[in-house]
N, CA, C and O atoms as a GROMACS GRO file, in nm:
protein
  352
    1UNK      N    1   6.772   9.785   4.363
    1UNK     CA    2   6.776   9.664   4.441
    1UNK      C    3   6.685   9.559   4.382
    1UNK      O    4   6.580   9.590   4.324
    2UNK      N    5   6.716   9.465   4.393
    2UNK     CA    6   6.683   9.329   4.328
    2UNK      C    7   6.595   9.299   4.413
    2UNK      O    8   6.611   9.350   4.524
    3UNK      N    9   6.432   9.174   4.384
    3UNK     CA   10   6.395   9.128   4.478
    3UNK      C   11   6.365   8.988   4.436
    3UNK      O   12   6.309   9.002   4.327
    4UNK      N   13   6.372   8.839   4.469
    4UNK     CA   14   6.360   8.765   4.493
    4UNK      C   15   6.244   8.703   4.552
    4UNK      O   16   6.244   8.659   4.667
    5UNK      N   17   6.116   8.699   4.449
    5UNK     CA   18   5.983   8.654   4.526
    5UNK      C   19   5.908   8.493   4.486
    5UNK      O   20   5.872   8.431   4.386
    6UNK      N   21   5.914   8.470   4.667
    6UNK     CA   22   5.824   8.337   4.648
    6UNK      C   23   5.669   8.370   4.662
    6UNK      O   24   5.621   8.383   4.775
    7UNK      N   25   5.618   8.378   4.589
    7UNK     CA   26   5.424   8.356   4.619
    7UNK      C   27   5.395   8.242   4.579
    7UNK      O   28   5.430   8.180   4.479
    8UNK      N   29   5.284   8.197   4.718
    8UNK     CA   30   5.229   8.091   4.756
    8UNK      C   31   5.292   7.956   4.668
    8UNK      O   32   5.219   7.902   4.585
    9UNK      N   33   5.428   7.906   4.691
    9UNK     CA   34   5.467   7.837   4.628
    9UNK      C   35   5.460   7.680   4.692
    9UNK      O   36   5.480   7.656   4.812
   10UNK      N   37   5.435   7.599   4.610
   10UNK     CA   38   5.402   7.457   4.601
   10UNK      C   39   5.510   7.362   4.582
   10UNK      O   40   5.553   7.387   4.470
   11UNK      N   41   5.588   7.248   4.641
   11UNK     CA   42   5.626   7.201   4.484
   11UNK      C   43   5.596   7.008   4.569
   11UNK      O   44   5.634   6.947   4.669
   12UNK      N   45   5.526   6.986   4.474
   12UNK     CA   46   5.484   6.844   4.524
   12UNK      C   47   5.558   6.695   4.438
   12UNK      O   48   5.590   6.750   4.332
   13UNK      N   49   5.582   6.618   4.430
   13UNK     CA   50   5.648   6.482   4.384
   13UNK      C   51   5.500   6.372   4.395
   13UNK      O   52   5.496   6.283   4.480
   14UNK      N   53   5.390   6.392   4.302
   14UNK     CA   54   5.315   6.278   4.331
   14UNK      C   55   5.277   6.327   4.403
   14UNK      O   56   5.271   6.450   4.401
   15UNK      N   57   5.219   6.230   4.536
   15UNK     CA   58   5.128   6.229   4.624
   15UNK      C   59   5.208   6.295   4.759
   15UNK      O   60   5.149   6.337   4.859
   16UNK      N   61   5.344   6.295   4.741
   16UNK     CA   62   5.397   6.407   4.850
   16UNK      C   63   5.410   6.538   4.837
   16UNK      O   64   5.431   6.577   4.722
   17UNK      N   65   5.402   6.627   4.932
   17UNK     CA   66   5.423   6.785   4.939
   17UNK      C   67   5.538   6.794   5.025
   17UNK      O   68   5.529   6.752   5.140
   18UNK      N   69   5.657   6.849   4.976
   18UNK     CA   70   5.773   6.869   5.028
   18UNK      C   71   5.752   7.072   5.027
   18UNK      O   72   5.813   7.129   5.117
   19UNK      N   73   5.695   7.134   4.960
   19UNK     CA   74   5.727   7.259   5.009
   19UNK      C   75   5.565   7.304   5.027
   19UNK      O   76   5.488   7.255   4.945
   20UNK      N   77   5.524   7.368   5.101
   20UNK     CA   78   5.368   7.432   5.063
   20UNK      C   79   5.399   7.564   5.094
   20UNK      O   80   5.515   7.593   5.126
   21UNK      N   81   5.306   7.653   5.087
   21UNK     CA   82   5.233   7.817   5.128
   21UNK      C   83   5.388   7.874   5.127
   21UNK      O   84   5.432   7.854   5.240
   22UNK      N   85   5.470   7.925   5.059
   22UNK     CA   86   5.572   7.949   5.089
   22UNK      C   87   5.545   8.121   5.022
   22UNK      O   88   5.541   8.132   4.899
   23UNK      N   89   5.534   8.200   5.079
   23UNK     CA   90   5.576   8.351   5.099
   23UNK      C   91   5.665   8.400   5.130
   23UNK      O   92   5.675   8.414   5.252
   24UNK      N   93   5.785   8.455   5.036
   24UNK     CA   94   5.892   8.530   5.127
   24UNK      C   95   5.929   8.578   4.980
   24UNK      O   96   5.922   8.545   4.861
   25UNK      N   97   5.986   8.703   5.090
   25UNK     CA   98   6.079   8.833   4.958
   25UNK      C   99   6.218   8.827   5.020
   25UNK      O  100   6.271   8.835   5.131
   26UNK      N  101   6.243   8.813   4.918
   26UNK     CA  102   6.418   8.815   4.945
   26UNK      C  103   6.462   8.975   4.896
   26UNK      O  104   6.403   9.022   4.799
   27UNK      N  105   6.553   9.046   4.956
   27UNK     CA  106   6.585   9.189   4.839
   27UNK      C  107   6.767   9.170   4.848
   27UNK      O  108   6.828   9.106   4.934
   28UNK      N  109   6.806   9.221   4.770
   28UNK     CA  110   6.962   9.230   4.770
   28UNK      C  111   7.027   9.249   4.861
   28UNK      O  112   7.006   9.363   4.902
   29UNK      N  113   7.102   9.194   4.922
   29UNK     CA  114   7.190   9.210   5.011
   29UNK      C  115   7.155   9.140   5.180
   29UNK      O  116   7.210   9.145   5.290
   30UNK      N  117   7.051   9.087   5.132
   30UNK     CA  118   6.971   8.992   5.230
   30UNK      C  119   7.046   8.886   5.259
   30UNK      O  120   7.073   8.817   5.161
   31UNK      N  121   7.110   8.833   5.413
   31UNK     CA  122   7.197   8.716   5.405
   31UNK      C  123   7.073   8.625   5.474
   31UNK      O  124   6.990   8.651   5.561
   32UNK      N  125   7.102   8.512   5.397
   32UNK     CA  126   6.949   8.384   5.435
   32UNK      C  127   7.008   8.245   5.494
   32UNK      O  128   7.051   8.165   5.411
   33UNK      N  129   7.011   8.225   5.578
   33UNK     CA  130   7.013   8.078   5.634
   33UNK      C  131   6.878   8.001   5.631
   33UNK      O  132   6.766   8.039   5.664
   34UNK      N  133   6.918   7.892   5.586
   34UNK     CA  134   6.801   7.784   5.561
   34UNK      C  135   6.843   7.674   5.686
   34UNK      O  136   6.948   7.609   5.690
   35UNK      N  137   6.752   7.671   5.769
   35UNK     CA  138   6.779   7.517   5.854
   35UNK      C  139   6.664   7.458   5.880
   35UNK      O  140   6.557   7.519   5.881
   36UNK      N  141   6.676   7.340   5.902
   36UNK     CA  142   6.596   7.277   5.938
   36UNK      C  143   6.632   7.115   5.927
   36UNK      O  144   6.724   7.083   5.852
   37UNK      N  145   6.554   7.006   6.007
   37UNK     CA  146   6.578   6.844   6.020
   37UNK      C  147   6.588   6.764   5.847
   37UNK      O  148   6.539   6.818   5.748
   38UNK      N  149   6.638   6.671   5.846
   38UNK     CA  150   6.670   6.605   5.699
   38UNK      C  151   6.514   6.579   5.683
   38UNK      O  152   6.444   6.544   5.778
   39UNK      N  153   6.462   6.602   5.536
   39UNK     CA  154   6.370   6.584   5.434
   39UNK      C  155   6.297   6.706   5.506
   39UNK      O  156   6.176   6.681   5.507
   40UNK      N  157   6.319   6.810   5.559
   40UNK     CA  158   6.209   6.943   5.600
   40UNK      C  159   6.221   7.003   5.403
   40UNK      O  160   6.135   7.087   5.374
   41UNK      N  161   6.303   6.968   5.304
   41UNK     CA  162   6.280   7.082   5.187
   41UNK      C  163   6.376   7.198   5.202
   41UNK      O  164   6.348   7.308   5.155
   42UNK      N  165   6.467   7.180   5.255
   42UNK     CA  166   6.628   7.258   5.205
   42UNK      C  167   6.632   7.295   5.089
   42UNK      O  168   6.586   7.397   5.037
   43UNK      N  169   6.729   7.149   5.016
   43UNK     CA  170   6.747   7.121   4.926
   43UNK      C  171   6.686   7.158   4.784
   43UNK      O  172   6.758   7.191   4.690
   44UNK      N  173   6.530   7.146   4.777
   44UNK     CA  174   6.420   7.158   4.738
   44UNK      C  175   6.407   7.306   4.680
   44UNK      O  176   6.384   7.348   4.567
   45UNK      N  177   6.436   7.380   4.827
   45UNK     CA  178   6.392   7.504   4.828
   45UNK      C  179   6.529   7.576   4.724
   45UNK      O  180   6.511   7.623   4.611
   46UNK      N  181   6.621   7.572   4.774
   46UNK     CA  182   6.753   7.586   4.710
   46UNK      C  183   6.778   7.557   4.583
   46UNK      O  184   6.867   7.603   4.510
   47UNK      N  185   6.688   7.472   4.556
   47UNK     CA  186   6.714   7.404   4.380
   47UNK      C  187   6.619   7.528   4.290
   47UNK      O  188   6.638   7.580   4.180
   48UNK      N  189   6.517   7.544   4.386
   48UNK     CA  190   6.394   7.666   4.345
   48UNK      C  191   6.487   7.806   4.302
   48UNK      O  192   6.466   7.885   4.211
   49UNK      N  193   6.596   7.804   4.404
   49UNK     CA  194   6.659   7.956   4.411
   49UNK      C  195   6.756   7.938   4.268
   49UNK      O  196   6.774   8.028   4.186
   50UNK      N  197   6.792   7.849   4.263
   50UNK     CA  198   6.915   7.835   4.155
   50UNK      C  199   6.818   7.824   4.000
   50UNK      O  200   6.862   7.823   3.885
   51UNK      N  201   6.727   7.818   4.030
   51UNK     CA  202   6.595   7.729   3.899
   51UNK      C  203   6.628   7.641   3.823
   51UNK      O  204   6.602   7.645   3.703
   52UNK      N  205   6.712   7.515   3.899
   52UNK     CA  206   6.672   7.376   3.877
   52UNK      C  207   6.547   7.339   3.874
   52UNK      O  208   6.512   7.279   3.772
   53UNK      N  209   6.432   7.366   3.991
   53UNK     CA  210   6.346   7.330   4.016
   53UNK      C  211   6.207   7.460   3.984
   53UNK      O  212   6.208   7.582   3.969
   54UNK      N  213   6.134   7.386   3.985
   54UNK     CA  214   6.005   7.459   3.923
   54UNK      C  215   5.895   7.422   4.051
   54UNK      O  216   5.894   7.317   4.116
   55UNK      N  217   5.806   7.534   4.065
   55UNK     CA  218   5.704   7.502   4.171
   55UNK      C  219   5.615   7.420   4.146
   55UNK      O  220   5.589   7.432   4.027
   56UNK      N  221   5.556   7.344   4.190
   56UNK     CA  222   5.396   7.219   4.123
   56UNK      C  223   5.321   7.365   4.112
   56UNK      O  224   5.301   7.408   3.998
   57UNK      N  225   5.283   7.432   4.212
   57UNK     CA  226   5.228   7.550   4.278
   57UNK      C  227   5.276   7.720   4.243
   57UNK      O  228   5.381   7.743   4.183
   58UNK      N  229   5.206   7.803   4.279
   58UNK     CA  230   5.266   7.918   4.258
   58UNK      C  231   5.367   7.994   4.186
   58UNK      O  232   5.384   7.950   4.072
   59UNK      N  233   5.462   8.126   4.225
   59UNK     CA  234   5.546   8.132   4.161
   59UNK      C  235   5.672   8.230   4.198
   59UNK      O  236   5.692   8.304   4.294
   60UNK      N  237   5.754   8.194   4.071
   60UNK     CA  238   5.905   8.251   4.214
   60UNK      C  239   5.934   8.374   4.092
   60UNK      O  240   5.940   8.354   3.970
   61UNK      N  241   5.952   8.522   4.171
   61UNK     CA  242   5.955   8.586   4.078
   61UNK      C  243   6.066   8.699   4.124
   61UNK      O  244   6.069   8.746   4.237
   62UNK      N  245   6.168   8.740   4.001
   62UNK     CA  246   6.241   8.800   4.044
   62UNK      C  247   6.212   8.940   3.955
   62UNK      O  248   6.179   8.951   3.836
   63UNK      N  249   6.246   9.082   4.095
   63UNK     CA  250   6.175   9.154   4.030
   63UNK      C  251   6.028   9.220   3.968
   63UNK      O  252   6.002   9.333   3.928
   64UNK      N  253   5.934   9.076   3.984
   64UNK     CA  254   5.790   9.111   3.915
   64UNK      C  255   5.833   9.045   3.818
   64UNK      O  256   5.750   9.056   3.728
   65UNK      N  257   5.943   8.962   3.776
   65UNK     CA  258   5.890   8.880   3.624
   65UNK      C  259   5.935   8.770   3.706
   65UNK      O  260   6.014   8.763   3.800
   66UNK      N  261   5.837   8.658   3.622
   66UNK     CA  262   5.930   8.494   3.611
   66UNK      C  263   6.063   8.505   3.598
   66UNK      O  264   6.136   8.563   3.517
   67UNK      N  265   6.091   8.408   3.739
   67UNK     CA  266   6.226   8.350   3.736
   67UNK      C  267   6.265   8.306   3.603
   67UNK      O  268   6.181   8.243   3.539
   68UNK      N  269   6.419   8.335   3.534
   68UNK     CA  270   6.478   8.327   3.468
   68UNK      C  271   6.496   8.127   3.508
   68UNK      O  272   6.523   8.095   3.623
   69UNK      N  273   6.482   8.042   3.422
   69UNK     CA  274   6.539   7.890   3.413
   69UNK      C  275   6.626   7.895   3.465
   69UNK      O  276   6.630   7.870   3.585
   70UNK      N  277   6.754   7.937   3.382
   70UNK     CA  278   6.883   7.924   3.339
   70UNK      C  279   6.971   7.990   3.474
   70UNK      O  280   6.910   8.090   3.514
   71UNK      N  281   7.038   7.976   3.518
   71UNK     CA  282   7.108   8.042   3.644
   71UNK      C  283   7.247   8.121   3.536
   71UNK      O  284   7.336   8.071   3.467
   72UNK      N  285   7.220   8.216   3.556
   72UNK     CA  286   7.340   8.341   3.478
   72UNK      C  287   7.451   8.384   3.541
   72UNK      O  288   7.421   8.381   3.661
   73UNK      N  289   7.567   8.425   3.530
   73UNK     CA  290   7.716   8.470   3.619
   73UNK      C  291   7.697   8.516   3.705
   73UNK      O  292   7.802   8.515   3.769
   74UNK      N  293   7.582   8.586   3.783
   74UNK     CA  294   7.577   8.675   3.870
   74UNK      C  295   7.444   8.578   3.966
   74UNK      O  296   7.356   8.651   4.011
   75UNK      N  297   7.432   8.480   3.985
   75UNK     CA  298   7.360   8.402   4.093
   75UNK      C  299   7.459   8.314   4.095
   75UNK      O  300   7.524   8.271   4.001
   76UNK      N  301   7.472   8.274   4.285
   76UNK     CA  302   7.566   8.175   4.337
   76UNK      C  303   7.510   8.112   4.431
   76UNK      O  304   7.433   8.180   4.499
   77UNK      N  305   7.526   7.985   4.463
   77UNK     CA  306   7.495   7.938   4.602
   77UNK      C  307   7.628   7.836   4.634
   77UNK      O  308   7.676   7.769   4.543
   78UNK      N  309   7.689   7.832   4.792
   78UNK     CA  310   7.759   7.749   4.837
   78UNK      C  311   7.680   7.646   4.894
   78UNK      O  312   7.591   7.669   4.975
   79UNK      N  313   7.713   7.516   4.847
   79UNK     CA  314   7.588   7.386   4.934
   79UNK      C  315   7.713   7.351   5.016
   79UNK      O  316   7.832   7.362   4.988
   80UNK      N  317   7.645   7.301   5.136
   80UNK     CA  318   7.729   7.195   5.210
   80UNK      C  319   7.742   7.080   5.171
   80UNK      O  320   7.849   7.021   5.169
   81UNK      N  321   7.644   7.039   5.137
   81UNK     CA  322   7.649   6.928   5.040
   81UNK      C  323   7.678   6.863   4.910
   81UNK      O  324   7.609   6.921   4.827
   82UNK      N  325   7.736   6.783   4.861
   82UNK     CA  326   7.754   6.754   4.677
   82UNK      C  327   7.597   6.704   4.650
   82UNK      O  328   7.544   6.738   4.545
   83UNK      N  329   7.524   6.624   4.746
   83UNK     CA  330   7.397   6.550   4.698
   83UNK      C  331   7.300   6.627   4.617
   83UNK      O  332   7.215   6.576   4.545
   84UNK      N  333   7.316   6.732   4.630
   84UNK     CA  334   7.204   6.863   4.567
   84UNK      C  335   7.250   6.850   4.421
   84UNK      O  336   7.162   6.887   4.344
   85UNK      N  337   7.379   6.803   4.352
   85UNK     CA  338   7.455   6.790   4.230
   85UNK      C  339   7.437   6.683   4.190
   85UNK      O  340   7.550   6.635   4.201
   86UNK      N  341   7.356   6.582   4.137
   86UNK     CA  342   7.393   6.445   4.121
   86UNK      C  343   7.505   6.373   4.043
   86UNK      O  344   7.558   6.265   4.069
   87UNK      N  345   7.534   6.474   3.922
   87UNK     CA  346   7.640   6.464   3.850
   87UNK      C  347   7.786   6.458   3.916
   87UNK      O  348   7.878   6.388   3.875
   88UNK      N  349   7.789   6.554   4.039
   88UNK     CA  350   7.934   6.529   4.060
   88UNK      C  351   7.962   6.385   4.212
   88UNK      O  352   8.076   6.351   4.245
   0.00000   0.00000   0.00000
């Protein structure tokens, strides 16, 4: 089984903090809903899972190693949204 770890993850823009203290293990087969009000860090967080995004802070580790950059055939996410894509 796979695990999916956030420790104490950060990720700031400048002088804003959109994610702080973020702790959580994800393991395989774990189904995750994210909610919360517009600008709570969805998006943000989600870009973290796919590794678009990089923490200012801490670190996201799958397994015990650094997250892989690159998102490989076997990671997926459905957005509700296109805005998370800017390209399309």
């Amino acid at each position: 089984m796979s695990t999916l770890s956030f420790r104490n993850v950060w990720v700031e823009y400048g002088n804003q903090v959109v994610l702080e203290r973020i702790n959580l293990e994800i393991t395989s087969g774990t189904f995750l809903s994210i909610v919360g009000p517009s600008g709570a860090g969805k998006s943000t967080f989600l870009r973290l899972i796919l590794g678009q995004e990089k923490p200012s802070q801490g670190a996201v580790l799958l397994d015990g190693q650094p997250f892989p950059a690159e998102p490989g055939p076997d990671r997926g996410i459905v957005f509700q949204r296109y805005s998370v894509f800017p390209h399309l």
